[in-house]
Every structure is written in C-alpha cells, then in structure tokens.
N, CA and C of each residue as an Amber inpcrd file, in Angstrom:
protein
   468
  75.9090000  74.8330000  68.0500000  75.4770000  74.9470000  69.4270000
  76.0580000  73.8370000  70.2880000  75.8850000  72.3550000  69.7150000
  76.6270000  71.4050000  70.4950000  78.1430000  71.9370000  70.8990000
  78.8480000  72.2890000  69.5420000  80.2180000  72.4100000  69.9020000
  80.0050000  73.6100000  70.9890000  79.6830000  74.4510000  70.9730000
  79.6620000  75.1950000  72.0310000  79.8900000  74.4740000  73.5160000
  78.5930000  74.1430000  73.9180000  78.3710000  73.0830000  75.3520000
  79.7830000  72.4020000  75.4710000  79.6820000  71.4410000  73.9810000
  80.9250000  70.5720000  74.4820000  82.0720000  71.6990000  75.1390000
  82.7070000  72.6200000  74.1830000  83.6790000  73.2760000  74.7310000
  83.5740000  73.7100000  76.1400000  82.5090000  74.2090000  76.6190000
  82.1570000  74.8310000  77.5490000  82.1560000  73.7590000  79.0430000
  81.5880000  72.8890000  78.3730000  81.9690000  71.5790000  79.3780000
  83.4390000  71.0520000  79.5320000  84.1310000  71.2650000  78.4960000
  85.6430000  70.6070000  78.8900000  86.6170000  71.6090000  79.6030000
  86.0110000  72.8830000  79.2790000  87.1270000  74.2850000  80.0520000
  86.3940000  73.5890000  81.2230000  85.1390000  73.3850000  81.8520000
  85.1790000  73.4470000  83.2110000  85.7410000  71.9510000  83.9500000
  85.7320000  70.9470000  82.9590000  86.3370000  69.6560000  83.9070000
  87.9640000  70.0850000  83.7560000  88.6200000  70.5320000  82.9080000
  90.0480000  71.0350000  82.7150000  90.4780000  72.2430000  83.9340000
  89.0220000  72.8470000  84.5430000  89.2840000  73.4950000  85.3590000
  89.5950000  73.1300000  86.8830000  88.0630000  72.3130000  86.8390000
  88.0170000  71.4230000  88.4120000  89.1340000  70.3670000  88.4890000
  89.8150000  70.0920000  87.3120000  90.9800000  69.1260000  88.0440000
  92.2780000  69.3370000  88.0910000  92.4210000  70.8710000  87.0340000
  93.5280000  71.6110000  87.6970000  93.6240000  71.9760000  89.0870000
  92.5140000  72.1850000  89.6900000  91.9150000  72.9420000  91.2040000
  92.6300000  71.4770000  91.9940000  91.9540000  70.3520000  91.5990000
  91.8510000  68.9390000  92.7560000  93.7000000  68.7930000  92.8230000
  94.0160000  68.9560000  91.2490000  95.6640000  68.7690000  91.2720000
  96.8110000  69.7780000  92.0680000  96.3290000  70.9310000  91.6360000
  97.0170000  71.9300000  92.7180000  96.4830000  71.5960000  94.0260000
  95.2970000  71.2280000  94.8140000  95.0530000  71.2850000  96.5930000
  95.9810000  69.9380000  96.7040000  96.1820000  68.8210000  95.6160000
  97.1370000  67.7070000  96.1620000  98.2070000  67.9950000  96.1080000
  98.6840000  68.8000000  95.2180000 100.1630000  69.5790000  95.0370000
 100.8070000  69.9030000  96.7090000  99.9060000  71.1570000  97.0770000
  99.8130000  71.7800000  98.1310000  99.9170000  70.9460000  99.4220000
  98.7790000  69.7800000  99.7190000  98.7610000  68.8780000 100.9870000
 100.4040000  68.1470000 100.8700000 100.8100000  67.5410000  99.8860000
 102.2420000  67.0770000  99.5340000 103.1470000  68.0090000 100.1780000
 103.0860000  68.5750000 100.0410000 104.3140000  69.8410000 100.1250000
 103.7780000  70.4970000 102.1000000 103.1570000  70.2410000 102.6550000
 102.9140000  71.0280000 103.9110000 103.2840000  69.7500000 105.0040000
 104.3440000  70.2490000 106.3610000 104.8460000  69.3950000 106.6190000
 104.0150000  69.0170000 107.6690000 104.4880000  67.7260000 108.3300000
 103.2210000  66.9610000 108.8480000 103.0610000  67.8880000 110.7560000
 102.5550000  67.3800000 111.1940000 102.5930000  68.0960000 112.6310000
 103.6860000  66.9470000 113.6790000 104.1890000  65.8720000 113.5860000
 105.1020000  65.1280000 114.0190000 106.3670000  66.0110000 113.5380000
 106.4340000  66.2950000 112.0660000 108.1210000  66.5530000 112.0580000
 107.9340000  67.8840000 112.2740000 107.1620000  69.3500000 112.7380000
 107.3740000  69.9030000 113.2980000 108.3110000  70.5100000 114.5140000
 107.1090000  68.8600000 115.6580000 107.5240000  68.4280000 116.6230000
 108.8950000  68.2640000 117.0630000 109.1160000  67.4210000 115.7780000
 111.1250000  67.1170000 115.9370000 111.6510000  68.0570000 115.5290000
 110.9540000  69.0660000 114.6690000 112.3880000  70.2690000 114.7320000
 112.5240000  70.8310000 116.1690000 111.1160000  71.2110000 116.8090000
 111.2930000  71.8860000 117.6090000 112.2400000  71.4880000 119.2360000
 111.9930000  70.3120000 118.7280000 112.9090000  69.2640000 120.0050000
 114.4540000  69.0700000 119.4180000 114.8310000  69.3210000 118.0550000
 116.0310000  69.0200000 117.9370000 117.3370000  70.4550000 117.9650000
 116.3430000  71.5480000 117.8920000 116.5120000  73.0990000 118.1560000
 116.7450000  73.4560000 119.7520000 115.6930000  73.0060000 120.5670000
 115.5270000  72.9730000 121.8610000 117.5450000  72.3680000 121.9450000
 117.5910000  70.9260000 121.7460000 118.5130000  70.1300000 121.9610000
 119.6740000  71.0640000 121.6870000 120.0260000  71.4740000 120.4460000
 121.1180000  72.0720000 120.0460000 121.4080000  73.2860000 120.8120000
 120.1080000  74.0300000 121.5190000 120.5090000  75.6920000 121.7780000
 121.1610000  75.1150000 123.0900000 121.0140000  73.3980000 124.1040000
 121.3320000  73.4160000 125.6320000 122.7960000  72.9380000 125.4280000
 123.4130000  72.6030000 124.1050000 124.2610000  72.0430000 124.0080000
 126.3030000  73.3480000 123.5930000 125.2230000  74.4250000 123.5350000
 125.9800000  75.7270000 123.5680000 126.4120000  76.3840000 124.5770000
 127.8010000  76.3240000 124.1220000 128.4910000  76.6970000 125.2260000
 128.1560000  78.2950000 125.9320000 128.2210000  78.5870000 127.1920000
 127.9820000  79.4890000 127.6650000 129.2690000  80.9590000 128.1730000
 129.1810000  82.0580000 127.8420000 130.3070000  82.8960000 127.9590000
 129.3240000  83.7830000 128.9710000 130.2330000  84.4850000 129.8810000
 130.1040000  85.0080000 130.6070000 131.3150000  86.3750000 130.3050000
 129.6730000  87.8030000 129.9680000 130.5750000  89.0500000 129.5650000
 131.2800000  89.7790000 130.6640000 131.8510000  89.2200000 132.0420000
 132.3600000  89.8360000 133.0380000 132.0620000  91.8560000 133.2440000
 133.2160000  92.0420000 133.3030000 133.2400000  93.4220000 133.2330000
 132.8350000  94.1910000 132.2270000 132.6730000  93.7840000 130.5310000
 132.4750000  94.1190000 129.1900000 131.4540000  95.0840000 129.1990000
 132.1740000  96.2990000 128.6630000 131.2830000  98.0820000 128.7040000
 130.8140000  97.7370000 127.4130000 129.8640000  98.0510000 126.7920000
 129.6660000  98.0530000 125.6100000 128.6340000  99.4760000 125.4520000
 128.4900000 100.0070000 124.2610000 127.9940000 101.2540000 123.6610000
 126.4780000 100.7890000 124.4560000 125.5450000 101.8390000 125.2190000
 124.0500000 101.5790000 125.5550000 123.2390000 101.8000000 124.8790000
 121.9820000 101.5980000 124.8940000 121.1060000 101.9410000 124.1770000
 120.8710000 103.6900000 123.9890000 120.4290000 104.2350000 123.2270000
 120.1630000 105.6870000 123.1150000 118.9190000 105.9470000 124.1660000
 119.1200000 107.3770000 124.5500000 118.1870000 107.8060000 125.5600000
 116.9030000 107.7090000 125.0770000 115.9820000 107.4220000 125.9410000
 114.7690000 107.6180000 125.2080000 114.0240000 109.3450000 125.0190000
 113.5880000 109.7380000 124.3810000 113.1520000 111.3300000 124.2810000
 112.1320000 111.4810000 125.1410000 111.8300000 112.6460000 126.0370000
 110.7240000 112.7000000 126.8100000 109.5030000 112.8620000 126.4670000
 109.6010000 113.5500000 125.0410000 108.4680000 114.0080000 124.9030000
 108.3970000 113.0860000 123.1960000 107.2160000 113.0310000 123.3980000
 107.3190000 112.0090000 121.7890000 106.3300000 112.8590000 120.8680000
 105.9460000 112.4170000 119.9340000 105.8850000 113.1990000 118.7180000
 104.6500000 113.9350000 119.2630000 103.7050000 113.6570000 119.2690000
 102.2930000 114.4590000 119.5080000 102.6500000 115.5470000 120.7350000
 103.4140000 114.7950000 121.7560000 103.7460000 115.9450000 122.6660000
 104.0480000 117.6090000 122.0110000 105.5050000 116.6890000 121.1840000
 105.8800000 118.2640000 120.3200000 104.8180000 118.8200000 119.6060000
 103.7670000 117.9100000 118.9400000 103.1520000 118.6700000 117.9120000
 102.6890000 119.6930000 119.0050000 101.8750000 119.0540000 119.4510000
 100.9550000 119.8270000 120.5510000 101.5470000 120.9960000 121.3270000
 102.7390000 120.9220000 121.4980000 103.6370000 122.1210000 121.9920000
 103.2670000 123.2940000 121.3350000 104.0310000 122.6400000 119.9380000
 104.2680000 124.0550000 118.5430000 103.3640000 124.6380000 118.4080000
 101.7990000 123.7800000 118.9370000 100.1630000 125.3040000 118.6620000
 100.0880000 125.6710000 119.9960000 100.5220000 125.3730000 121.1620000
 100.0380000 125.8730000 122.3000000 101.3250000 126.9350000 122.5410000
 100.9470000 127.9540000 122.0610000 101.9000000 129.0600000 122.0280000
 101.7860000 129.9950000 123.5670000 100.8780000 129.8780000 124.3860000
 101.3080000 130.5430000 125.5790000 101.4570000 129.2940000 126.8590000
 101.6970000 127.7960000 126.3490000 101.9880000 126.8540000 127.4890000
 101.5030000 126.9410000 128.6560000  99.5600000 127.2300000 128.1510000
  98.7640000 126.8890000 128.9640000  97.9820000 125.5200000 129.0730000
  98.3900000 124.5960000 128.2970000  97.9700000 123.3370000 128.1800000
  96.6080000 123.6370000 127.6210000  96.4320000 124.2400000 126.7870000
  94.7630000 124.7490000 126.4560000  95.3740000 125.2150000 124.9940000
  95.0080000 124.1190000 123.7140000  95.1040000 124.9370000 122.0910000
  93.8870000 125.6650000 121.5360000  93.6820000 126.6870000 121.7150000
  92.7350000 127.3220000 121.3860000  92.1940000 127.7000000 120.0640000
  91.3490000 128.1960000 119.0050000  90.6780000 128.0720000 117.9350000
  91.9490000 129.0770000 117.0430000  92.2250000 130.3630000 117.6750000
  93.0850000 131.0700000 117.6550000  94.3740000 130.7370000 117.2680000
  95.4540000 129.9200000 118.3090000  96.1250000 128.7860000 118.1700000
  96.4110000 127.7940000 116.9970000  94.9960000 127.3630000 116.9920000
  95.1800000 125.7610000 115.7640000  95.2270000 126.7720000 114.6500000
  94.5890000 127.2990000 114.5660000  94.8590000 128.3690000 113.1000000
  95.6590000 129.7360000 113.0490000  96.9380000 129.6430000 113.7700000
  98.0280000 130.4880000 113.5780000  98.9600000 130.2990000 112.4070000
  99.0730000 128.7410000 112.1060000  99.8910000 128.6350000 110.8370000
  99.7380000 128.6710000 109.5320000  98.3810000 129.0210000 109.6490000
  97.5180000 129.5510000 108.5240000  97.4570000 131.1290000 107.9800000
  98.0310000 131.7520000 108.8220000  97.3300000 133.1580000 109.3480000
  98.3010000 133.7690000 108.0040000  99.8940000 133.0620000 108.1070000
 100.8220000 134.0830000 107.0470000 100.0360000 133.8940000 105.4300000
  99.7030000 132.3350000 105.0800000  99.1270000 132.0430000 103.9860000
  97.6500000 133.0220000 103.6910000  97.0680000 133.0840000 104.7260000
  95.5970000 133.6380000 103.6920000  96.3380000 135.3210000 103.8570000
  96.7820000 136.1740000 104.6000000  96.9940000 137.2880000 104.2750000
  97.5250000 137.5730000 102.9840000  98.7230000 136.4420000 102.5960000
  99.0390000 136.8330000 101.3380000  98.2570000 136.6490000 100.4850000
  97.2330000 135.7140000 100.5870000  95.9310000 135.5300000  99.5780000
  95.3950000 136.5970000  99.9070000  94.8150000 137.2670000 100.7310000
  93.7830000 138.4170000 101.2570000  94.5130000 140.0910000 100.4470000
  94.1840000 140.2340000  99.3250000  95.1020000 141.1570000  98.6980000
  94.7780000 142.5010000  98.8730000  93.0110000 142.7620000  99.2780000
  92.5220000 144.3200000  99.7120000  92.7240000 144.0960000 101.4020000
  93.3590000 143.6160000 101.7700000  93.6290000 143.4560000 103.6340000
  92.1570000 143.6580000 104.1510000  90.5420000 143.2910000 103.6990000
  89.3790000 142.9340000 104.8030000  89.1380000 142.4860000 105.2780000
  89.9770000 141.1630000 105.3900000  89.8770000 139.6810000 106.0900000
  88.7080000 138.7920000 105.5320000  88.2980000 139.0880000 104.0380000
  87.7110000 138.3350000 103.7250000  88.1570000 138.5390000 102.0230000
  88.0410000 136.4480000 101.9210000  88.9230000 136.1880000 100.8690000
  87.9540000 136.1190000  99.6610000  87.7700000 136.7150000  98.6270000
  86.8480000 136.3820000  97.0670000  87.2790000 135.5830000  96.4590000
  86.5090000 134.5900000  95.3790000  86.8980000 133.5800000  94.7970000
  88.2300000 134.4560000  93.6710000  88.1830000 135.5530000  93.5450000
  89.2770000 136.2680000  92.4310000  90.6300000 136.0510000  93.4210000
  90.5170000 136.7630000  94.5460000  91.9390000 136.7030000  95.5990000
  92.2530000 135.3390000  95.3050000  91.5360000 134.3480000  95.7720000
  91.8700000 133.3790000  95.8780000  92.8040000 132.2770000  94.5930000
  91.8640000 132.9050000  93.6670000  92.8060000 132.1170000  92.1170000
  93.0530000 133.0350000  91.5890000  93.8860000 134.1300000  92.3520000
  95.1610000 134.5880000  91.7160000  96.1130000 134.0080000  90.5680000
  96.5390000 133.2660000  91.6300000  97.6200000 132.5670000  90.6000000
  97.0980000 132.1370000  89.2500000  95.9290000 131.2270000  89.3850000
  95.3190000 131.1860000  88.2010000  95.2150000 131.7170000  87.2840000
  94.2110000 132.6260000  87.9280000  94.1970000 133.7030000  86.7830000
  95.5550000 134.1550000  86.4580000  96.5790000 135.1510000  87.0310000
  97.8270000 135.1950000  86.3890000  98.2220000 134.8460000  85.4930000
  97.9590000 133.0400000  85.4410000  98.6580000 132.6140000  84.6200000
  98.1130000 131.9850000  83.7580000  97.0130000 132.1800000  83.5800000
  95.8850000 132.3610000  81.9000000  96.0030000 133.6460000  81.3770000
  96.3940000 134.7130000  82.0880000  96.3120000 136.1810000  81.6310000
  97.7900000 136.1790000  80.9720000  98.5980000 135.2170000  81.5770000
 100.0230000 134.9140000  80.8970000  99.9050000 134.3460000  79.5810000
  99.3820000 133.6240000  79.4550000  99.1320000 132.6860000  78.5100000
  98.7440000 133.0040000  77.3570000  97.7050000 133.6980000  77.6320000
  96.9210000 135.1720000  76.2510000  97.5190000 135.7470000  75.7590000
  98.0750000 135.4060000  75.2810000  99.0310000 136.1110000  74.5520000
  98.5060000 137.2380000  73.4180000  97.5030000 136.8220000  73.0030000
  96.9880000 137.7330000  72.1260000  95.2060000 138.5730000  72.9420000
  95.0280000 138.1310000  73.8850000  94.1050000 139.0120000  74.6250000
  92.9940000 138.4970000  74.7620000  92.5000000 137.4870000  73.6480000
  91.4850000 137.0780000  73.5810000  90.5190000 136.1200000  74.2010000
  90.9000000 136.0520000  75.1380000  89.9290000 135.4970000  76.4800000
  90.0260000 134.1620000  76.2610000  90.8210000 133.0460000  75.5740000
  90.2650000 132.0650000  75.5230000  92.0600000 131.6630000  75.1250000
  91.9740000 130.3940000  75.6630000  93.7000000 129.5960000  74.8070000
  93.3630000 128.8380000  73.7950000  94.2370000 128.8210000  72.7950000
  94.4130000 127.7910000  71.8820000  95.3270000 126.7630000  72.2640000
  95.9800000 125.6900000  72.1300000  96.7940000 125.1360000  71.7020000
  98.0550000 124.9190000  72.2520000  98.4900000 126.1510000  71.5530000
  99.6130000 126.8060000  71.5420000  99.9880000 127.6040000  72.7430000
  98.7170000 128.1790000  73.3170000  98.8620000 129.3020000  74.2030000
  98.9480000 128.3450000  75.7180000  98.1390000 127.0610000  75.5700000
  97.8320000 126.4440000  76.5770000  99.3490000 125.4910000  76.8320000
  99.8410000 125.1060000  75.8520000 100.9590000 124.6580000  76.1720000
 102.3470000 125.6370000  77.2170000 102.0060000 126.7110000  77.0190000
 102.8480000 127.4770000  77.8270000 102.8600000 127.2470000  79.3760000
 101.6050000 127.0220000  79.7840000 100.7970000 126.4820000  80.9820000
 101.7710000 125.7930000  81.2390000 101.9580000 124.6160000  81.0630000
 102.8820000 123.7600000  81.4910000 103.8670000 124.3440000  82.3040000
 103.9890000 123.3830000  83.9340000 104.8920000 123.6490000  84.8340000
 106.2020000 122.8910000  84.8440000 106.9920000 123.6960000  84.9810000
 108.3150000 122.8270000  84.9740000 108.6480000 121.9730000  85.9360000
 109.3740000 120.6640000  85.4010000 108.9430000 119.6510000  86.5960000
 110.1410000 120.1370000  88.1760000 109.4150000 119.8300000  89.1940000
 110.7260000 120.3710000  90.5880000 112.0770000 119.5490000  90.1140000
 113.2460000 120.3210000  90.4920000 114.1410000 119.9850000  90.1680000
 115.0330000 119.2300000  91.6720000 115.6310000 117.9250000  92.2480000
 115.8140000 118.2890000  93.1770000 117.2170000 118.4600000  93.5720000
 117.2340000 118.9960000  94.6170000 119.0230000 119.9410000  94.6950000
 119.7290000 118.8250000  94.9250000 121.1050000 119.1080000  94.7460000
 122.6150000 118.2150000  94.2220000 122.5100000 117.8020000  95.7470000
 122.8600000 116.0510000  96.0990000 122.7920000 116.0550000  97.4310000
 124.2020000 116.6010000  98.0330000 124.7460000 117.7230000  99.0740000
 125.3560000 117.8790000  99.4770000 126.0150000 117.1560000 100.7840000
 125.9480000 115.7930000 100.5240000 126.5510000 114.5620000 101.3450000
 128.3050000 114.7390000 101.5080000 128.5830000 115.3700000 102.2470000
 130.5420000 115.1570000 102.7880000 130.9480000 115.1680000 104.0010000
C-alpha cells in the first residue's frame, strides 16, 4: 500500500514540474513587447525607403466581371418556374415529382412501404437463390455492391 502512495505521489510531482518547466520553456521563447515595437518601426523604415514606380499608361488584364445574380438568386430562379417571385408548395416540390412517380408503381399517388423498397426487395428476391425466404452466407454475399467506378479523366 505504501509503495502505492509513494508511486502515486512521484507521477504527480514528475507531473507538476514537467507543467512549471514547459510554462518556463514557453515565457523564454515569446518575444518581449519592446522588440515587437522595433520590428514594427524597422518595417515601417524599410517600406519609406522603396523606391517608387509609376505604372503610366500600363493596360493590364482586369478583374473578372462580377455575376449579377449570385448563387441563391439562381437557386431561387430554378423553383420559381412561372417568374412570379412567389415559390410555391407546388414549385419547391417539382424536382421530386419525376422520383416518386417512378417509385409510385400502381400510378394512385400514394406510395406503400412495398413501392417504396422495391429495390430492396428485388434484390433479396435476387439473392434467394433457392426460394427460401431467408439468406445464408453465401446468398448474402451476392448483396454486395460494386464499388462506383470513376470515369477516365478526359483532360486535352
């Protein structure tokens, strides 16, 4: 039990004076607020001591135009499809409209949890290989998606 304490007592003075030794490390090393001072006066000094050119007539390439309309503008464009300044419920959910039809497979406009995990299902019904409602192993490894491949960059 002593040795315990003892140990326990020397990790923490080995600790607190690693701590005191690194903050003196640190104050050493941070420069004072005088030689600041003199860089900033000897910088000042050097930039008045540069010579000055004058670009006369010199065309040079301008800056690029700025775009009128910036990003939210456009977004906001692309749903306001009759450019009444008004996006309507209709509107915000137009780019939705191609996705659930193809989910919506009896065309009622209303989607069942089956429409919906199609794919799913598909591709457990793929998988079954032998019919039996359930994967093994073997069957489940088929599952596996192939990773995206991405196209050759056509950079010329």
């Amino acid at each position: 039990m002593n040795r315990i304490l003892a140990g326990a007592l020397g990790a923490l003075l080995l600790a607190a004076s690693g701590i005191f030794w690194w903050q003196g490390r640190a104050a050493d090393r941070a420069p004072s607020i005088p030689t600041r001072l003199a860089l900033e006066a000897a910088a000042t000094a050097d930039a008045e001591e540069l010579p000055n050119s004058d670009a006369g007539d010199a065309v040079g390439p301008g800056l690029p135009e700025a775009n009128e309309q910036s990003r939210e503008q456009k977004r906001y464009d692309r749903l306001d499809k009759n450019r009444d300044s008004h996006i309507t419920r209709t509107e915000m959910l137009s780019p939705r409209v191609k996705d659930f039809r193809r989910l919506d497979i009896d065309g009622n406009n209303l989607l069942t949890f089956d429409e919906w995990s199609v794919a799913t299902d598909n591709r457990f019904k793929a998988a079954d290989r032998n019919g039996d409602g359930w994967l093994s192993r073997e069957e489940f490894a088929t599952t596996k998606q192939e990773p995206q491949k991405n196209p050759a960059c056509k950079c010329k």
